[in-house]
C-alpha positions in Angstrom: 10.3 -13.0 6.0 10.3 -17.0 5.2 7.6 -18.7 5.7 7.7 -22.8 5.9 6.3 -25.0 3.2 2.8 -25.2 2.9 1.3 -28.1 0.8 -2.1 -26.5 1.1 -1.6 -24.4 -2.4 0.4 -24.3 -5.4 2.7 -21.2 -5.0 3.2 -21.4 -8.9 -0.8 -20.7 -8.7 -0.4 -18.1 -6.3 1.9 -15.9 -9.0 -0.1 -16.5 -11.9 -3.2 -15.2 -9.8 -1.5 -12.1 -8.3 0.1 -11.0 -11.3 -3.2 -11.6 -13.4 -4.8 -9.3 -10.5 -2.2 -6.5 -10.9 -2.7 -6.6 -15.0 -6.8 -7.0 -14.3 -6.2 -3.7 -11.6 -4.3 -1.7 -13.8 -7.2 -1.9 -16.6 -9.7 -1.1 -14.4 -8.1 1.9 -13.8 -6.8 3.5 -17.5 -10.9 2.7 -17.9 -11.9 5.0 -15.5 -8.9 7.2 -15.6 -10.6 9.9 -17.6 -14.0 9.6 -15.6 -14.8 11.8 -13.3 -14.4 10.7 -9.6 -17.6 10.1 -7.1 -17.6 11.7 -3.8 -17.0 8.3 -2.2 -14.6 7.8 0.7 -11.6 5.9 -0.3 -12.3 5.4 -3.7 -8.7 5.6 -5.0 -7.7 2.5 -2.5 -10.9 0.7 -3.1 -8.9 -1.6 -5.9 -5.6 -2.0 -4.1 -7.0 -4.1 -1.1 -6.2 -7.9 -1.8 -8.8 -10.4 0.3 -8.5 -13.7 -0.1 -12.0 -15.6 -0.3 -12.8 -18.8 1.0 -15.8 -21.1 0.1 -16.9 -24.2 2.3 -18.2 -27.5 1.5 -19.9 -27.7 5.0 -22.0 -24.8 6.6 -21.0 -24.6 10.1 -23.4 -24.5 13.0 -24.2 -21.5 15.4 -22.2 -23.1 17.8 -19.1 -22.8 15.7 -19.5 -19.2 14.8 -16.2 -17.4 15.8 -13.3 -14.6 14.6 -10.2 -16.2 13.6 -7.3 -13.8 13.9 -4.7 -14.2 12.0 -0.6 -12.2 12.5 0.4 -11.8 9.3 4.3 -11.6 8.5 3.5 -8.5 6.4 1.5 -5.4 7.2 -1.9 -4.5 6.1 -1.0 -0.6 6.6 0.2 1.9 4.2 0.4 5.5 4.5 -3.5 6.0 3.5 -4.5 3.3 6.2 -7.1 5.9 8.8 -6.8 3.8 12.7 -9.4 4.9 15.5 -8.8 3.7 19.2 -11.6 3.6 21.6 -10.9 4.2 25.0 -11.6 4.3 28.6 -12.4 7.5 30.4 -10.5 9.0 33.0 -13.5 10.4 35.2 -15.8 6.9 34.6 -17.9 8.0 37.5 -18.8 11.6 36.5 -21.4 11.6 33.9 -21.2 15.3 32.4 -16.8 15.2 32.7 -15.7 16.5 29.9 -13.7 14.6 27.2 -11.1 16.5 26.3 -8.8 15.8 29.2 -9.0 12.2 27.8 -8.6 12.3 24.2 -5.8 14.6 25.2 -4.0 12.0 27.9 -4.5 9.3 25.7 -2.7 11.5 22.5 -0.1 12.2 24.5 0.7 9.3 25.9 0.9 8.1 22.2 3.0 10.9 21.5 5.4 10.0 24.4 5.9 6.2 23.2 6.4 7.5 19.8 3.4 5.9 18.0 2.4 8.1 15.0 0.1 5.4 13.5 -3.4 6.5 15.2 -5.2 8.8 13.3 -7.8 9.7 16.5 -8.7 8.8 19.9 -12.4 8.2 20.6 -13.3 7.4 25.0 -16.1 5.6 25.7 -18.2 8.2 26.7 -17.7 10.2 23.1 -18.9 6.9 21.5 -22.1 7.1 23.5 -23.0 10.6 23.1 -21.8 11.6 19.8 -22.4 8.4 18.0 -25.5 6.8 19.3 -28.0 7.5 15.9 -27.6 4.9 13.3 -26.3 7.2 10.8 -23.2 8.4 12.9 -22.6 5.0 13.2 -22.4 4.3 9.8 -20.7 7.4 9.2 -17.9 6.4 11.9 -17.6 2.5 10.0 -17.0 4.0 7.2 -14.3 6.7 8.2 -12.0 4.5 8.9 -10.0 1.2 7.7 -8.9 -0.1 11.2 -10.3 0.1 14.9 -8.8 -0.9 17.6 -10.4 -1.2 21.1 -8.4 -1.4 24.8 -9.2 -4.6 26.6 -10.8 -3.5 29.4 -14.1 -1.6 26.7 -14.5 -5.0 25.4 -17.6 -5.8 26.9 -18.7 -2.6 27.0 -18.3 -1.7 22.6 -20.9 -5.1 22.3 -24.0 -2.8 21.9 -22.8 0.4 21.3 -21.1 0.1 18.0 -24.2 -1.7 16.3 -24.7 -3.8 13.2 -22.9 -1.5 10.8 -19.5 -2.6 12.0 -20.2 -6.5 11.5 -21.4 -6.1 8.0 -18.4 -4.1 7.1 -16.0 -6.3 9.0 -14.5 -3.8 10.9 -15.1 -5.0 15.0 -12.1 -3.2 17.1 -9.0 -5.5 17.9 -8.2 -5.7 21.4 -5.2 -4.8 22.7 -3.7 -3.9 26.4 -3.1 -0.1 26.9 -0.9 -1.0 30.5 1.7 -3.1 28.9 5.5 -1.6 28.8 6.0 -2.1 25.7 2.8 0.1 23.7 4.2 0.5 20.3 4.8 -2.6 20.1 1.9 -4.1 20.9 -0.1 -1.6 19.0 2.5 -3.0 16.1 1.6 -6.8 16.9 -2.0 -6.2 16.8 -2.2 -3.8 13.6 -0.1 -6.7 11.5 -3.8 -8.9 12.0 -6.3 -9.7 9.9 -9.7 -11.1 10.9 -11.7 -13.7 9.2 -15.2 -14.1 10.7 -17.3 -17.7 10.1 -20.7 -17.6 10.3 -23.8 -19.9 10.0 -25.2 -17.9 7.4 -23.3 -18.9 3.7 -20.3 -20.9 2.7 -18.4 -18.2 1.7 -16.0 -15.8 4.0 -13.3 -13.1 3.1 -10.5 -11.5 4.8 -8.0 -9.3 3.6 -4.3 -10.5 2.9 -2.5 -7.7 1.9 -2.3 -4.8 -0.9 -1.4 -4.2 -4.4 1.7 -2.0 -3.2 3.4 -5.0 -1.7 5.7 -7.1 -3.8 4.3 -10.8 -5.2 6.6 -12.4 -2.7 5.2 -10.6 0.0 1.3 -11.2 -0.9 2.7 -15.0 -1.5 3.4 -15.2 2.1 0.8 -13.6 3.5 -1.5 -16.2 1.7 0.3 -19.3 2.8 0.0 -17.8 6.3 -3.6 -17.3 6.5 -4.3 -20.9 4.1 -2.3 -22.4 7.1 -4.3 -20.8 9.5 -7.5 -21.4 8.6 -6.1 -25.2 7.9 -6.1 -25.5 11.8 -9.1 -23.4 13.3 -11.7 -23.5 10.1 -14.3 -26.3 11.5 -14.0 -29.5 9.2 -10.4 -28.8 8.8 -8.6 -28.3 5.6 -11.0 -31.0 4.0 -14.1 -28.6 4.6 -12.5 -26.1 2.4 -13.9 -26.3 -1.3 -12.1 -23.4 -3.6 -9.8 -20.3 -2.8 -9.8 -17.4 -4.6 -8.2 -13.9 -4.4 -9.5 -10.6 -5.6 -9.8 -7.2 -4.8 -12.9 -4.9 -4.3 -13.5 -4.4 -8.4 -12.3 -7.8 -9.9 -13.2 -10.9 -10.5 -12.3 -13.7 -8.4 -9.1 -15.8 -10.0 -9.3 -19.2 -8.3 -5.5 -20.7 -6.5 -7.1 -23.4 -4.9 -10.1 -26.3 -6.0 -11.0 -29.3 -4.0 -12.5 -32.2 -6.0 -13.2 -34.5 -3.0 -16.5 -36.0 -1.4 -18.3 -33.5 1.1 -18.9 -37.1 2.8 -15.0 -36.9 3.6 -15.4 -34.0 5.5 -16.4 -34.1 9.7 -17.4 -31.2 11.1 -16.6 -31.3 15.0 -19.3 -32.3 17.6 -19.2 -30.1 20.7 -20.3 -32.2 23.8 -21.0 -30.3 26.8 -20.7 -33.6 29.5 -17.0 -33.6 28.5 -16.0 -29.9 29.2 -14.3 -28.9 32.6 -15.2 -26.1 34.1 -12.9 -23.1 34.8 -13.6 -20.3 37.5 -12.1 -18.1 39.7 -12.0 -18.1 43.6 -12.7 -14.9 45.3 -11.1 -16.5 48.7 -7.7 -16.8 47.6 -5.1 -14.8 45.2 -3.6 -16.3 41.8 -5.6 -19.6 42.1 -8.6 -20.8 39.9 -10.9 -23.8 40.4 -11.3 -26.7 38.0 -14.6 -29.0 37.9 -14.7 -32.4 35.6 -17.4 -33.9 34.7 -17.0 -37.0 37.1 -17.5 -34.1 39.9 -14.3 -33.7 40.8 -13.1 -30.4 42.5 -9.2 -28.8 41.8 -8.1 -25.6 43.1 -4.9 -24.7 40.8 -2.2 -21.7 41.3 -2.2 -19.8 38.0 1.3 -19.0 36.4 1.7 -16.5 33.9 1.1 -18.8 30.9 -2.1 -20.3 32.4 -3.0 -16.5 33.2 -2.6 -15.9 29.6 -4.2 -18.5 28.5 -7.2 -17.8 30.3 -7.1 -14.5 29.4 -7.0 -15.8 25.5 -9.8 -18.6 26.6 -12.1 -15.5 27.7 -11.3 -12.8 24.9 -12.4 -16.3 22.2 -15.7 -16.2 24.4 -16.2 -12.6 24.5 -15.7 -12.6 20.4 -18.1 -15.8 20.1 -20.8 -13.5 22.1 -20.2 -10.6 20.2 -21.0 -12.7 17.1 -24.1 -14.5 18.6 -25.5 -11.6 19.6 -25.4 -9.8 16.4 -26.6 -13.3 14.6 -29.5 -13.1 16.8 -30.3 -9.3 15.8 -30.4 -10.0 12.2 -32.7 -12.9 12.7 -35.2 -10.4 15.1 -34.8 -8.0 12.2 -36.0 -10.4 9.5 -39.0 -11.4 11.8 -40.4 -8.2 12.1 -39.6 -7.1 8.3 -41.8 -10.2 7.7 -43.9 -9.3 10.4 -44.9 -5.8 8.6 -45.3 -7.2 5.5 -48.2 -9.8 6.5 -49.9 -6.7 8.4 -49.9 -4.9 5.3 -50.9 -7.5 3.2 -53.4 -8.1 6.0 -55.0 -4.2 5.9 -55.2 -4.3 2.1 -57.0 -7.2 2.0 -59.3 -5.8 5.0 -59.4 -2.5 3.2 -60.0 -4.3 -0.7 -63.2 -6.3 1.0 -64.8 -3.2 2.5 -64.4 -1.7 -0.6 -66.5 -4.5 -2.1 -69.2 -4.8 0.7 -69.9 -1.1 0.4 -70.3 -1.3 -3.7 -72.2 -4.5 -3.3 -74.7 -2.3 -0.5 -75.1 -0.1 -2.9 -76.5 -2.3 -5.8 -78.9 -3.7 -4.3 -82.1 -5.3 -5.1 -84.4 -2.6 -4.0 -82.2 0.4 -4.7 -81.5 -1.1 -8.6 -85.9 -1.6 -8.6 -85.9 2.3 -7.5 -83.5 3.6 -10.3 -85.4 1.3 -12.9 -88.4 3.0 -11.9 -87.1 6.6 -11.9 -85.7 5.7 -15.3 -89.4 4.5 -16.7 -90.6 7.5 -15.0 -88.5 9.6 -16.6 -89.0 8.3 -20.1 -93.0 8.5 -20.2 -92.6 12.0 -18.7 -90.4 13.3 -21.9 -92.8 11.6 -24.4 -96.2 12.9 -22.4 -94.1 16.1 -23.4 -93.7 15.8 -26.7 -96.9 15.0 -27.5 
């Protein structure tokens, strides 16, 4: 697939790094060929994963904090590559339903659109019963190398999945389970890659591709996502200091190095006066309502690209939450690790002074008088005896 000319990087750069990351790969492993291998899941991939890493001049605010997805024209998957889908349940209403009728529905309808790419099916209420202790959750980040998540859980997978997801940068991709067309879709979202900006570090990675693809084919990718990230990274292409690519063992072998100002760069201001306001009117169908800031009131029919364009407006939002919310945990976290660590510096301080009021009690004045004398007593007693 051809992708247009991107002045962004050097493709001559882009060759010398990838094929200096396939000689610094195939090292790594004749080193450890004769070692023997750790119990760790996906170990033998671990070095084949290609993410591109990109380092800001300009930390964005919290306001700006967002996931920017990214269809690559090559594939992420291979043979190896484990995919979990979350799903709604049949029998919402009955608590105690079984789930088997569901995961079975659900792998059947797979079956019948002729997707063989999902390794298991996971409904909502599986997620909350089987996987609500911390571990499992870990335990279910780290089984797999994709997640994927039907629309209409969205909202719903915000607190149940839990911090171990974000630091492993696996959050589900959406998708629509009612469209004609599943395998497709399922096809569409699978050839993504995420890249999530935060307010906490300059740096951000997102994978680009694998060792088993051809140079060309990583090539692309990377002018793809370097485009990309030119249009949606705040600041612009002129925020972004270095690019480098490597893999889960290497070192990072730089394709891209900005020597300009960090005065050049101008980071966007959000103003809340100048934003209109878009909602949805119970009253009538297929219409929406549009307030400006002057005060001014439209009602609007939706067509199908404004209907999917608010449906992209409110999945951006949803993701932006998503984000904020786990931001905020992290930040509650460090306050009460802080918290305990004050209180027990607190208690051994309280415990050290005791400690010292209860030896200084005992040395005394009149007790240390009382052992001097006991001491003289003691003394003229063993010489009355001798003589």
């Amino acid at each position: 697939m051809a992708v247009e000319d991107c002045n962004f990087v050097e493709e001559e750069k882009i060759c010398e790094a990838i094929s200096a990351l396939r000689g610094l790969s195939k090292r790594w492993e004749e080193r450890n060929e004769g070692k023997e291998k750790t119990k760790q899941l996906f170990e033998d991939k671990c070095n084949k994963i290609v993410h591109l890493q990109i380092s800001l001049k300009k930390m964005p605010s919290q306001k700006f904090v967002k996931m920017i997805k990214i269809s690559l024209p090559h594939t992420l998957m291979t043979e190896a590559t484990n995919v979990c889908l979350f799903t709604g349940d049949l029998n919402r209403w009955n608590i105690k339903a079984d789930i088997e009728p569901t995961i079975q529905h659900y792998k059947d309808l797979l079956a019948e659109k002729g997707i063989d790419c999902i390794t298991e099916v996971i409904p909502l209420r599986q997620l909350r019963t089987e996987f609500k202790p911390q571990e499992a959750k870990r335990h279910l980040a780290d089984g797999f190398n994709i997640f994927l998540a039907d629309k209409k859980i969205m909202n719903c997978l915000i607190g149940l999945l839990g911090k171990h997801f974000f630091k492993k940068q696996k959050y589900p991709l959406q998708l629509n389970m009612e469209v004609e067309n599943l395998k497709k879709e399922i096809e569409k979202t699978l050839s993504k890659t995420v890249m999530y900006v935060r307010a906490r570090g300059s740096c951000s990675t997102v994978p680009i591709g694998h060792l088993d693809l051809s140079d060309d084919m990583i090539k692309d990718n990377i002018l793809v996502v370097c485009k990309k990230l030119a249009e949606e990274v705040p600041g612009k292409w002129e925020n972004i200091h270095s690019c480098h690519i490597k893999t889960d063992k290497s070192v990072a072998l730089p394709i891209y190095m900005s020597s300009a100002s960090i005065n050049n760069v101008v980071l966007p201001k959000d103003d809340p006066t100048k934003k209109q306001v878009v909602g949805d009117v119970t009253t009538l169908r297929k219409t929406h309502v549009k307030v400006f800031p002057d005060g001014k009131v439209s009602v609007v029919q939706n067509s199908n690209a404004e209907d999917s364009d608010n449906d992209q407006s409110e999945t951006e939002e949803l993701e932006k939450r998503m984000l904020k919310i786990e931001e905020k945990k992290m930040q509650k976290l460090k306050h009460k690790q802080f918290k305990r660590r004050r209180l027990t510096k607190k208690r051994k301080r309280s415990t050290l002074s005791n400690e010292f009021d209860k030896t200084e009690k005992g040395n005394s004045p009149g007790k240390r008088m009382k052992k001097i004398d006991f001491e003289k007593h003691k003394t003229t007693a063993a010489v009355d005896k001798d003589n």
